[in-house]
C-alpha positions as CSV (number, residue, x, y, z in Angstrom):
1,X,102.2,100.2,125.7
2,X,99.5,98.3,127.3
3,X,99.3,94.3,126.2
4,X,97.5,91.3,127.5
5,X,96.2,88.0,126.1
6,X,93.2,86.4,126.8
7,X,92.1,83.5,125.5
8,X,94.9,83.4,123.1
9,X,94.5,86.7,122.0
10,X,97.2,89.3,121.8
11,X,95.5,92.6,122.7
12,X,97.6,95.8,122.3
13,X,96.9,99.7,123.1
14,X,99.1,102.2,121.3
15,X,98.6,106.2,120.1
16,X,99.2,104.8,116.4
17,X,98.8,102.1,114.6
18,X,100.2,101.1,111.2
19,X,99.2,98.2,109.0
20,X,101.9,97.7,106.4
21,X,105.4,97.4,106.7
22,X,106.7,99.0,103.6
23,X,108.5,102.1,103.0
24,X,105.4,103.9,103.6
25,X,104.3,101.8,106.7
26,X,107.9,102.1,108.3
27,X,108.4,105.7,107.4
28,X,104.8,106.1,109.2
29,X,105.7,104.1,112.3
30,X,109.3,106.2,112.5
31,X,107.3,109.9,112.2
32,X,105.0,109.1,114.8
33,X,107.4,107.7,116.8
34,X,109.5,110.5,116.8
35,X,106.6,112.9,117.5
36,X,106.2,110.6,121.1
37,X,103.6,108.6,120.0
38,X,103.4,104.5,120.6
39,X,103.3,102.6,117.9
40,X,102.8,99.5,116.4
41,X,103.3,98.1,113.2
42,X,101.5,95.3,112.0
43,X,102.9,93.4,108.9
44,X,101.2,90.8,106.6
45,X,104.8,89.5,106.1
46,X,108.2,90.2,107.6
47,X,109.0,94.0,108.1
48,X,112.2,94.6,106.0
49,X,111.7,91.9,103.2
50,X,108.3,92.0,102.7
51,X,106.4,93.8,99.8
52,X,107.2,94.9,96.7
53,X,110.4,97.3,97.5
54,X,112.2,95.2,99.5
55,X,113.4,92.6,96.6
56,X,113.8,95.6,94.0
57,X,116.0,98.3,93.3
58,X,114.2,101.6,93.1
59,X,115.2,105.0,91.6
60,X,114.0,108.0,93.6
61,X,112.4,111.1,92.5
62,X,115.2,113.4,94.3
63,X,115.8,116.4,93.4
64,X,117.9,119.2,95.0
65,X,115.9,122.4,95.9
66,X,117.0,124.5,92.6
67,X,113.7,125.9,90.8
68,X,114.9,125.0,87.1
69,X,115.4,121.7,88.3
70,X,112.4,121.0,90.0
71,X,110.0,122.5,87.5
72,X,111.7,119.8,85.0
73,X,110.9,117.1,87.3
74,X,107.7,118.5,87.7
75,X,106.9,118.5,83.9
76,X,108.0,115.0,83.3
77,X,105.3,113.1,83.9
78,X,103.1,115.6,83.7
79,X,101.2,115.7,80.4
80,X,101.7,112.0,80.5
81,X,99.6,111.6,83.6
82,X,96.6,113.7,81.7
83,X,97.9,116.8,83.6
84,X,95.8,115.7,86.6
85,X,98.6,116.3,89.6
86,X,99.0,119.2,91.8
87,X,102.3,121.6,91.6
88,X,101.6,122.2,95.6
89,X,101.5,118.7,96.3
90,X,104.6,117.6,93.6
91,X,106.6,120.7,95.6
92,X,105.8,119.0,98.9
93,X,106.4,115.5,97.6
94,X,109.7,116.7,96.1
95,X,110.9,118.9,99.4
96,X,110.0,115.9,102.1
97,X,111.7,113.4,99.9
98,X,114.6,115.0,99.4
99,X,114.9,115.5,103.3
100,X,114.1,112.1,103.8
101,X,116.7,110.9,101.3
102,X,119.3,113.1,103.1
103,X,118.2,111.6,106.1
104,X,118.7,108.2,105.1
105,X,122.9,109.1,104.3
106,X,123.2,110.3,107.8
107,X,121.4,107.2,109.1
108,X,123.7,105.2,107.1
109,X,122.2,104.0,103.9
110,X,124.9,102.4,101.6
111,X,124.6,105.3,98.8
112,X,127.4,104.8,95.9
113,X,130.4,107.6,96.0
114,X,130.4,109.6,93.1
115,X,134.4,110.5,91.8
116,X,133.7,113.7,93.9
117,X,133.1,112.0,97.1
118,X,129.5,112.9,97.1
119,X,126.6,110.2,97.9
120,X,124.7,109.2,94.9
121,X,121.1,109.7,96.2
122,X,119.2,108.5,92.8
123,X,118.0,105.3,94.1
124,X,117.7,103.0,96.6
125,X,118.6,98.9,97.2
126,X,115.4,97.7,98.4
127,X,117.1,94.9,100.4
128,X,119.5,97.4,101.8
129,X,116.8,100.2,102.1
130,X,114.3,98.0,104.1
131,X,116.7,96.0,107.0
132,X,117.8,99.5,107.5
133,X,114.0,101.3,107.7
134,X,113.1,98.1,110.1
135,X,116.8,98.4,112.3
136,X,115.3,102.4,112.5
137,X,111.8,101.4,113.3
138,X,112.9,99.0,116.2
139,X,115.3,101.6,117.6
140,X,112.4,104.0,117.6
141,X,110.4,102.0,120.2
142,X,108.1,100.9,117.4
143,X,106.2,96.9,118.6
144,X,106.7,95.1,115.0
145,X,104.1,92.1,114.8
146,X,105.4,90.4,112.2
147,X,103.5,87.9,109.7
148,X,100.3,89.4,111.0
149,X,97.6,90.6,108.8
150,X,95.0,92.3,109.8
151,X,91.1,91.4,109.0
152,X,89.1,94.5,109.7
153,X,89.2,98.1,111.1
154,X,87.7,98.8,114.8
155,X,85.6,101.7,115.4
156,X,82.7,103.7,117.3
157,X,80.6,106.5,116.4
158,X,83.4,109.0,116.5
159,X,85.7,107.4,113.9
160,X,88.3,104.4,113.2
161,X,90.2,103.0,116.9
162,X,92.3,100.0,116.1
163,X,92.3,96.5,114.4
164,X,92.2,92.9,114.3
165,X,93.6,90.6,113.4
166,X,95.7,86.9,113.3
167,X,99.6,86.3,113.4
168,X,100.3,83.3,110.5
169,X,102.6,81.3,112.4
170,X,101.1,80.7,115.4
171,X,97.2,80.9,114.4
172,X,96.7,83.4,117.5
173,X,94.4,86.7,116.9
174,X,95.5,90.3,117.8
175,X,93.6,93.6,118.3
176,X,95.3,96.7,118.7
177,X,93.3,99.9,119.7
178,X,94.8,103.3,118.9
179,X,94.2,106.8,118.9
180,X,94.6,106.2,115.1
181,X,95.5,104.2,112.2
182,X,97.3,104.3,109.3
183,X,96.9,102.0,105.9
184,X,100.1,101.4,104.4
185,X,98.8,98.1,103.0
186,X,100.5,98.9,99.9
187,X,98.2,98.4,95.7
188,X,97.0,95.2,94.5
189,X,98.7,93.2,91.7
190,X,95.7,90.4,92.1
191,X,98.4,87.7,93.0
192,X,100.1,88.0,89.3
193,X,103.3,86.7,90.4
194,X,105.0,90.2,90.0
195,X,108.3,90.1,92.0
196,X,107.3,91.1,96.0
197,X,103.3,91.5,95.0
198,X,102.1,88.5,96.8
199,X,100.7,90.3,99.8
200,X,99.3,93.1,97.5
201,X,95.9,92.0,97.7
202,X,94.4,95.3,97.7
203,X,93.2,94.6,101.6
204,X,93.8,98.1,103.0
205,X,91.3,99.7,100.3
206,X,88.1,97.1,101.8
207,X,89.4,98.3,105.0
208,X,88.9,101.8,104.7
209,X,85.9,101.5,102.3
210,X,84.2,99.4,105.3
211,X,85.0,102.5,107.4
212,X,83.1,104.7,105.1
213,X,86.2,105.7,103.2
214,X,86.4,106.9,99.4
215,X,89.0,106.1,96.6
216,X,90.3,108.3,94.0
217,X,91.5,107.1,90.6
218,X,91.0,103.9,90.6
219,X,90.6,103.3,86.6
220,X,94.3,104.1,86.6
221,X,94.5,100.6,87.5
222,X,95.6,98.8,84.6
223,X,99.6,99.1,84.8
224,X,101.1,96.1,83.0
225,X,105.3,95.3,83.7
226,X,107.1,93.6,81.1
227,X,108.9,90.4,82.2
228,X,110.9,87.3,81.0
229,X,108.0,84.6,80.9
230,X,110.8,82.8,82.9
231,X,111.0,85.5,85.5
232,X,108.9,87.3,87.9
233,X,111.2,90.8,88.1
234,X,108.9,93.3,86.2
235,X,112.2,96.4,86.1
236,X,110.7,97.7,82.7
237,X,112.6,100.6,83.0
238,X,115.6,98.1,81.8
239,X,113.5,97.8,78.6
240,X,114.2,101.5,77.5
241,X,117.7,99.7,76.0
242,X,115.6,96.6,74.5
243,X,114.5,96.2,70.9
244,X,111.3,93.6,70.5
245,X,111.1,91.0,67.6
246,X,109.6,88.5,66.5
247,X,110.4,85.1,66.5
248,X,112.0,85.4,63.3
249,X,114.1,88.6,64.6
250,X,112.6,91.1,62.5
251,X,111.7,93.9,64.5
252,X,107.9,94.5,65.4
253,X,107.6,98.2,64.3
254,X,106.2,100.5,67.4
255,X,106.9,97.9,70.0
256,X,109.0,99.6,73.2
257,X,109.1,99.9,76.8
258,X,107.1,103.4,77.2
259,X,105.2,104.5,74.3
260,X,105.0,100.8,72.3
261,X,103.6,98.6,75.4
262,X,100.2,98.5,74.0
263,X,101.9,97.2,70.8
264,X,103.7,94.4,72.4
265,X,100.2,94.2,74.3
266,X,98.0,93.3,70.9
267,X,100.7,90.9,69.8
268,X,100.3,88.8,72.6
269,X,96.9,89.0,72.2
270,X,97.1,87.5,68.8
271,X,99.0,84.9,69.8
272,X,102.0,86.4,68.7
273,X,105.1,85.5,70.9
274,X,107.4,88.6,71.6
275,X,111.2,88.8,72.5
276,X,113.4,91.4,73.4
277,X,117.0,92.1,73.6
278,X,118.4,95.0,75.5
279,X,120.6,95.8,72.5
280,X,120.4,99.1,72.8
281,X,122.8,99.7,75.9
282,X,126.5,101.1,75.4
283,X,129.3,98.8,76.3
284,X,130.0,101.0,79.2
285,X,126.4,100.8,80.2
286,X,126.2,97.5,80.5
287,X,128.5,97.1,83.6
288,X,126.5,99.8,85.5
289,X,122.6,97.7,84.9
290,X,124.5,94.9,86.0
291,X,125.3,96.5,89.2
292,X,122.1,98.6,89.8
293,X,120.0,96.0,89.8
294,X,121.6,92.7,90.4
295,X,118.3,90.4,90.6
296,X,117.4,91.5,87.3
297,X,120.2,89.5,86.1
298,X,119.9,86.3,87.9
299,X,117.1,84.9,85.6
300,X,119.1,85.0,82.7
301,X,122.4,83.9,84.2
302,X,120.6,80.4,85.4
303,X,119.3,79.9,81.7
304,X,123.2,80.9,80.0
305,X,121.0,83.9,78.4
306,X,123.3,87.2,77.8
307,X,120.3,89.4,77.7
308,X,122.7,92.4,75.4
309,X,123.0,90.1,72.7
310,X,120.1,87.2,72.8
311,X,116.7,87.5,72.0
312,X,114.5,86.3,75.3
313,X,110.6,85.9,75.1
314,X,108.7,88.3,77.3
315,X,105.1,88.9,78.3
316,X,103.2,91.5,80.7
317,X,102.7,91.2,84.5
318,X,99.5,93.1,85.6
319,X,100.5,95.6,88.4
320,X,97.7,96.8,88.7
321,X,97.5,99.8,91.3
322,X,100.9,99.0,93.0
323,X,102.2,100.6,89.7
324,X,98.9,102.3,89.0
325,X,97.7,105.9,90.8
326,X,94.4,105.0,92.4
327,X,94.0,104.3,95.4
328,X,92.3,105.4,98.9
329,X,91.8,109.4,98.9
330,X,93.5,111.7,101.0
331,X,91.7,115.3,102.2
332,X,94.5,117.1,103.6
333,X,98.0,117.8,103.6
334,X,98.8,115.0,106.1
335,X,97.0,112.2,104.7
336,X,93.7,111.9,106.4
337,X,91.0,110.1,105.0
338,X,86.8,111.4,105.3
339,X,87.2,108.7,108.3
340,X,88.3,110.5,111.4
341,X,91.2,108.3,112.9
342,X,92.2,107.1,109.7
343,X,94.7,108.1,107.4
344,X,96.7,106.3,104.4
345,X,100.3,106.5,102.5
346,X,102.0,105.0,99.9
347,X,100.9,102.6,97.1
348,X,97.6,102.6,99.4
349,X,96.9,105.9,98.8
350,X,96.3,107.7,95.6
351,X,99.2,109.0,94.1
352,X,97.4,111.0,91.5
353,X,98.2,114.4,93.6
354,X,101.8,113.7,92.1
355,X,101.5,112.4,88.9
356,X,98.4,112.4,87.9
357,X,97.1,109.2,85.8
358,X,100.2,107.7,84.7
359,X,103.8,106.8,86.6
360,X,106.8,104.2,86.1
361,X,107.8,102.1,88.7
362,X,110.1,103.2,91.5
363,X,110.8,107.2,91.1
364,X,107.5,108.6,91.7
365,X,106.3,105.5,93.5
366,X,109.2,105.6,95.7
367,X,109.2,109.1,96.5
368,X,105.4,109.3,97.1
369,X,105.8,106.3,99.9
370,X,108.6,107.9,102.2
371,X,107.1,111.7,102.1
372,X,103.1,110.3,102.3
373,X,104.5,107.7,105.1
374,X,105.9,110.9,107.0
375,X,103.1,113.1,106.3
376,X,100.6,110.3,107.6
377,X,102.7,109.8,110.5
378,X,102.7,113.1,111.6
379,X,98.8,113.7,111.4
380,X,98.3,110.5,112.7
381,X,100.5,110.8,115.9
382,X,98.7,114.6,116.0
383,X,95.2,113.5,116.2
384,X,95.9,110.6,119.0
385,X,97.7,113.2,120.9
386,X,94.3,115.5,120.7
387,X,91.8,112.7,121.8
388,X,94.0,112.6,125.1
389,X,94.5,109.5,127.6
390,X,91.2,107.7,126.9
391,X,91.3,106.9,123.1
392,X,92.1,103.3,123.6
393,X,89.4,102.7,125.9
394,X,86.5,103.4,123.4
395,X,83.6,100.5,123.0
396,X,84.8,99.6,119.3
397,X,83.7,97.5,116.9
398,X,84.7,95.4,113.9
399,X,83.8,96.4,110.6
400,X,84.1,93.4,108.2
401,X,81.9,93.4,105.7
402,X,81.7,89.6,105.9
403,X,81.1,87.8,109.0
404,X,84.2,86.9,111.0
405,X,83.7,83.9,113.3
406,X,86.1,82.2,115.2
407,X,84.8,78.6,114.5
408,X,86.2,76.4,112.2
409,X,84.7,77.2,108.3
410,X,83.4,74.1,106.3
411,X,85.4,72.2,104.3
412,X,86.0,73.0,101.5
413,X,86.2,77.0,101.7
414,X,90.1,77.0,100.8
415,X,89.2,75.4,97.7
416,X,86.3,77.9,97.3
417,X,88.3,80.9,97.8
418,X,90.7,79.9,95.3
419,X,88.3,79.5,92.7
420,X,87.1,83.0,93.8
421,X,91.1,84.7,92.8
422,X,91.0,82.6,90.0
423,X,87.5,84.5,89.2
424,X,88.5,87.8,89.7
425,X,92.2,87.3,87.5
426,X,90.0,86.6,84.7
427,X,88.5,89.3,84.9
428,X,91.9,91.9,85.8
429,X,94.5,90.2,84.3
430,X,93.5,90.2,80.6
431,X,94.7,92.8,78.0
432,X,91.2,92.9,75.8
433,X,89.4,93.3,79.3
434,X,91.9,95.5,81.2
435,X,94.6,97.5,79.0
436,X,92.2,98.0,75.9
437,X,88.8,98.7,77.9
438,X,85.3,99.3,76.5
439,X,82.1,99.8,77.5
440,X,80.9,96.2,76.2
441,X,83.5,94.4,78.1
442,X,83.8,96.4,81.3
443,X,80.2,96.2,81.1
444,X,80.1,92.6,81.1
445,X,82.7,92.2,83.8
446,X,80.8,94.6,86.5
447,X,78.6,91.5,85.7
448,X,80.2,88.9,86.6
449,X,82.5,90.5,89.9
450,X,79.3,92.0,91.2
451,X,77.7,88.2,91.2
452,X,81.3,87.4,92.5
453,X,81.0,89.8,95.4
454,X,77.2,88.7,96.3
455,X,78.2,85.6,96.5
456,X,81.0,85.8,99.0
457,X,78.8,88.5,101.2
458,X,77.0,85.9,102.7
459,X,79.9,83.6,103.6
460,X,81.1,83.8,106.9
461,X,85.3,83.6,107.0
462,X,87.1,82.1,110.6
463,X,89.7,84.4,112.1
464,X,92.5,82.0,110.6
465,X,95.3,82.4,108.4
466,X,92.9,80.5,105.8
467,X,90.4,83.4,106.9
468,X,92.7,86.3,105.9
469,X,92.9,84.5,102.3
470,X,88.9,84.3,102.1
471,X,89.6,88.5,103.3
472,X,92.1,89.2,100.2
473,X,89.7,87.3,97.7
474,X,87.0,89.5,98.9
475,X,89.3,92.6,99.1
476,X,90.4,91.8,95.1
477,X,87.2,91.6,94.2
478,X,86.0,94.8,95.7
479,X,89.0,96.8,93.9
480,X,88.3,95.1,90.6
481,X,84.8,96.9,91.2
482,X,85.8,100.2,92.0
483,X,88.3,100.0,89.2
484,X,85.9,99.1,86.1
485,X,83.3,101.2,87.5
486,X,85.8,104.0,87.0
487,X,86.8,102.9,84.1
488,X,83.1,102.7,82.3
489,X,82.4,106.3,84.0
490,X,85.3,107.9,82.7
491,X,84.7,108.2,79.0
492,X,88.0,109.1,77.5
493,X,91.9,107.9,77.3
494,X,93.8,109.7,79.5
495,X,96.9,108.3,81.4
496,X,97.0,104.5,81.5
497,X,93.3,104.6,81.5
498,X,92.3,103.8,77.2
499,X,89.2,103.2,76.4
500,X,88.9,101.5,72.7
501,X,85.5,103.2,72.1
502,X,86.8,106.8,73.2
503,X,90.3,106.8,72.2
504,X,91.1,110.9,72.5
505,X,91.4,112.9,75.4
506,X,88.4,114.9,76.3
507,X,89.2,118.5,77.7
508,X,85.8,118.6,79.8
509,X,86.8,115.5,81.7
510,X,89.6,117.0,83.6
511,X,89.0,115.9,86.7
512,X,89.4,113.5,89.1
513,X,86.7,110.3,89.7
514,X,86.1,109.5,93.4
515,X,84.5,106.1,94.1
516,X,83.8,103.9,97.0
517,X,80.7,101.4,98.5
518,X,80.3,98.3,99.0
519,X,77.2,96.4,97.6
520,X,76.8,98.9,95.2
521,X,79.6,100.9,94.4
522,X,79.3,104.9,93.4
523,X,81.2,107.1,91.2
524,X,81.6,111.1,91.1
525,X,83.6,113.8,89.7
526,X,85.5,116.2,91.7
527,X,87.3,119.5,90.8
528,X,90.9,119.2,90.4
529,X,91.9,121.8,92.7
530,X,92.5,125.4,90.7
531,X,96.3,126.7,91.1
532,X,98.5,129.5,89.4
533,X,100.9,126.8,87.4
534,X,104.0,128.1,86.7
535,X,104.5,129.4,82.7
C-alpha cells in the first residue's frame, strides 16, 4: 500500500476504500480484504466505538435456513413496510446474515449459552460486537485512519477513484485513491442527541449525490425513538412492556411503543407531558432486560428511578434515516451505485429491498449492515481487481459541491454553521413538520432549506476539522431536501411516511421514489421489481 506526505498531507493508494467504520464499513473492509484487495478504512470517529451500534445492543434478524421459518420472518414487516421489499433480496439478506452471524461464533463473539450448550445468536453487544469487528479488520491487513472524515469523493471521467480528506486530531489532510469506494457513512439523525448518532450527519449521501448518485426512499425518513427526556438511549423496543400516562397516571388510551407512537406524538405536541412505565414485563423478564441491554438501565439507576414500577417522563428522538429506509440506491446484487467505482452498505444505503418503508431498530438494521457490508465488499474488491495495476494513478478530481480551500475561513463561520444545523433541526426535528406531513408544511419547508442550501453554495469551507462541520451542515441540509421532496411527491401514507392530507394507502402508488440533485433536486417513480411471492 503506497503512502507518502507532502506538505503535510497523508496520501494513500489502495484497491478499496471504505469511509465508515460501522458494522457495514468493517464488514466491507474485512470482504475485500479477504478477496486480496488493500484496503483502507477511513473513520469519522474511532473504528470499534464509533457510530450508532457500537454503544447499543442490537437484536439480529437470524434465522436458520428452514422455509417456514424464514417465510415468517419474511412476512413480519412486510405489510408494515407497505409491502415494498423484495423476497429475493430478504432471502439473500437472511442467508448472508446468518453466515455472517455463524462466522462471528467461530471468530469468538461472546454469544450467551443456551441450557443446551448452543450459542444464542439473536443479538449482538455493540461494544463487544465492534472491538471484535475492528481486532478482525486490523488482522486482515486493513490501514484504519482513525478520527478522519472525509470531505469529498475523487473522480475522472470513468467513475469515483478515492477521497479526501482531514484527520481531527492532528489538523493534517489525507487522500486516498482506489480502484473503488465504498460509503458506509452510516443515516443521519440531524445531531438529535440519539445515543451514538453524532457523526450521522448524512455526509455519505452528498458524497455520492456529488458523484452523480441517486437515492431511494428517502420520505421514509421520519423515524422518531422514544427516550427518557433525561437520557439519550432511544431502545424503543423496551417500550413494548411500558404503559404511557399522564401526569395524573391515568392511562392515555392508544398510546404504545409500535402502533400508538403517533399518539404519544400529538400529546407532546399539545403540550401534553407523557410518562411511561415498563409495567408490563414479567418478574422473570425483568432480570433478562437488565442483562440484554445494560446502558438502558444506567439513566434510571443515577436518578433512584426503578423503571417496572415508576412513572418516568419521555419524549421522541428523531432518527431520522439511521432508523428510517432511505437512503443511497443500489443497482445490483453487490451494492453498486449508477457511479462506476462506487458502491454503498448499511444505514447508507437503502434498506427498502428488505423491509420496505418501515423497520425497528436493530434486527433488520443490523442484519442489512453485515450482509450489504459483505456484498459491497465483494463487488468492490471485484471491480479494482478488473481495472488492473493503474487504477490509482488516474488524474482525479474533487467533487465538493462547495469550494474547499485550504486557507483559513473568516471568522465567524463556526458560528455560521451552527446557526445553519440549528436551521435545518427546525425544519426535521418537529412532529407537525416531519411525523404528521402535508403538503402546506412540507411545502413551506422546501422553502426555507432550499434558501438554506443557496446560501451555503456560495461559501467556500477550509479543509479543517471546522471545515468538515460546515460539510455535515451542508450534507443535513441536502438530505432534509431529498427527504420532503419525497415526501410531497408521494401522495399517500404508507410505512412511516403519513401524510395528514392523504391518510390511506393508495394501491397505484406501489412503487419506489428515486431522488437525487443538487441545486434542484428531482423525483421519479420506479417499478418495484415483479416476482412470483410465495402464497
Amino acid at each position: 500500500m503506497g503512502e507518502h506526505a507532502v506538505q503535510g498531507e497523508l496520501r494513500l493508494k489502495a484497491d478499496v476504500l471504505v469511509i465508515g467504520g460501522g458494522p457495514a464499513g468493517t464488514w466491507a473492509a474485512l470482504t475485500a480484504a479477504g478477496k486480496g484487495a488493500k484496503v483502507v478504512l477511513a473513520d469519522k470517529g474511532y473504528c470499534g466505538s464509533s457510530g450508532a451500534t457500537a454503544p447499543s445492543g442490537t437484536g439480529v434478524w437470524y434465522v436458520k435456513p428452514e422455509q417456514q421459518l424464514r417465510e415468517q420472518a419474511k412476512a413480519s414487516r412486510y405489510e408494515l413496510g407497505g409491502r415494498l421489499a423484495e423476497h429475493r433480496w430478504m432471502d439473500r439478506v437472511l442467508d448472508r446474515t446468518y453466515e455472517n452471524m455463524n462466522k462471528l461464533g467461530v471468530y469468538g463473539y461472546p454469544f450467551p449459552i443456551d441450557g443446551d450448550g448452543n450459542q444464542h445468536r439473536r443479538g449482538l453487544q455493540g461494544p463487544e460486537y465492534m472491538r471484535l469487528m475492528r481486532k478482525l479488520v486490523q488482522k486482515a491487513g486493513v490501514r484504519i485512519l482513525d478520527h478522519s472524515p472525509a470531505l469529498e469523493l475523487l473522480a475522472d471521467e470513468h467513475g469515483v477513484g478515492g477521497a479526501a480528506g482531514v484527520q481531527n486530531q492532528t489538523g493534517q489532510t489525507w487522500s486516498v485513491r482506489a480502484g473503488a469506494v465504498i460509503i458506509a457513512t452510516g443515516g443521519c439523525a440531524f445531531l438529535s442527541k440519539a445515543l451514538g448518532c453524532n457523526v450521522l450527519t448524512g455526509d455519505g449521501y452528498l458524497f455520492a449525490a456529488e458523484a452523480g448518485a441517486d437515492l431511494s426512499g428517502m420520505e421514509f425518513s421520519n423515524a422518531y425513538a422514544i427516550s427518557p427526556t433525561f437520557s439519550s438511549v432511544t431502545k424503543t423496543a423496551y417500550y413494548s412492556y411500558a404503559s404511557f400516562y399522564y401526569e395524573d397516571g391515568t392511562p392515555i388510551p392508544g398510546a404504545g411503543s409500535k402502533h400508538g407512537r403517533s399518539v404519544i406524538a400529538r400529546n407532546l405536541l399539545e403540550g401534553n407531558q407523557v410518562y411511561a412505565k415498563l409495567d408490563q414485563a414479567s418478574e422473570e423478564l425483568k432480570p433478562l432486560l437488565r442483562v440484554a441491554q445494560t446502558n438502558f438501565f444506567l439513566p434510571f439507576d443515577r436518578r433512584g428511578i426503578d423503571p417496572f414500577k415508576d412513572l418516568f417522563p419521555v419524549t421522541l428522538r428523531l432518527e431520522g434515516t439511521v432508523r428510517g429506509t432511505g437512503g443511497i440506491r443500489v443497482t445490483n446484487e453487490q451494492c453498486a451505485t449508477s457511479v462506476p467505482g462506487l458502491y454503498a452498505a448499511g444505514d447508507a444505503a437503502t434498506r427498502e429491498l428488505i423491509c420496505g418503508g418501515f423497520t425497528g431498530g436493530g434486527s433488520h438494521n443490523a442484519a442489512w449492515a453485515m450482509s450489504s457490508g459483505s456484498f459491497a465488499g465483494e463487488g468492490a474488491a471485484d471491480y479494482a481487481r478488473g481495472l488492473g495495476q493503474h487504477a490509482t494513478e488516474r488524474s482525479l478530481r474533487g467533487l465538493s459541491s462547495n469550494t474547499l480551500t485550504a486557507k483559513r475561513s473568516e471568522s465567524g463561520a463556526n458560528d455560521r454553521t451552527e446557526q445553519i444545523v440549528r436551521a435545518v433541526q427546525e425544519e426535521v426535528k418537529p412532529y407537525d413538520r416531519n411525523l404528521f406531513r402535508t403538503e402546506q408544511g412540507l411545502t413551506s419547508s422546501l422553502g426555507r432549506l432550499d434558501e438554506l442550501w443557496r446560501e451555503q453554495r456560495g461559501q467556500a469551507i477550509e479543509r479543517s476539522p471546522e471545515g468538515v462541520k460546515a460539510r455535515e451542515a451542508a450534507a443535513m441540509t441536502a438530505t432534509a431536501r431529498w427527504m420532503y421532496n419525497s415526501a410531497l411527491a408521494r401522495t399517500e401514507t404508507r410505512g412511516m411516511h403519513k401524510r395528514d392530507d392523504f391518510p390511506t394507502q393508495d394501491n397505484n402508488q406501489h412503487n419506489r421514489l428515486i431522488s437525487g440533485g443538487l441545486d434542484h433536486v428531482w423525483v421519479k417513480s420506479e417499478e418495484i421489481a415483479r416476482e412470483v411471492v410465495p402464497s
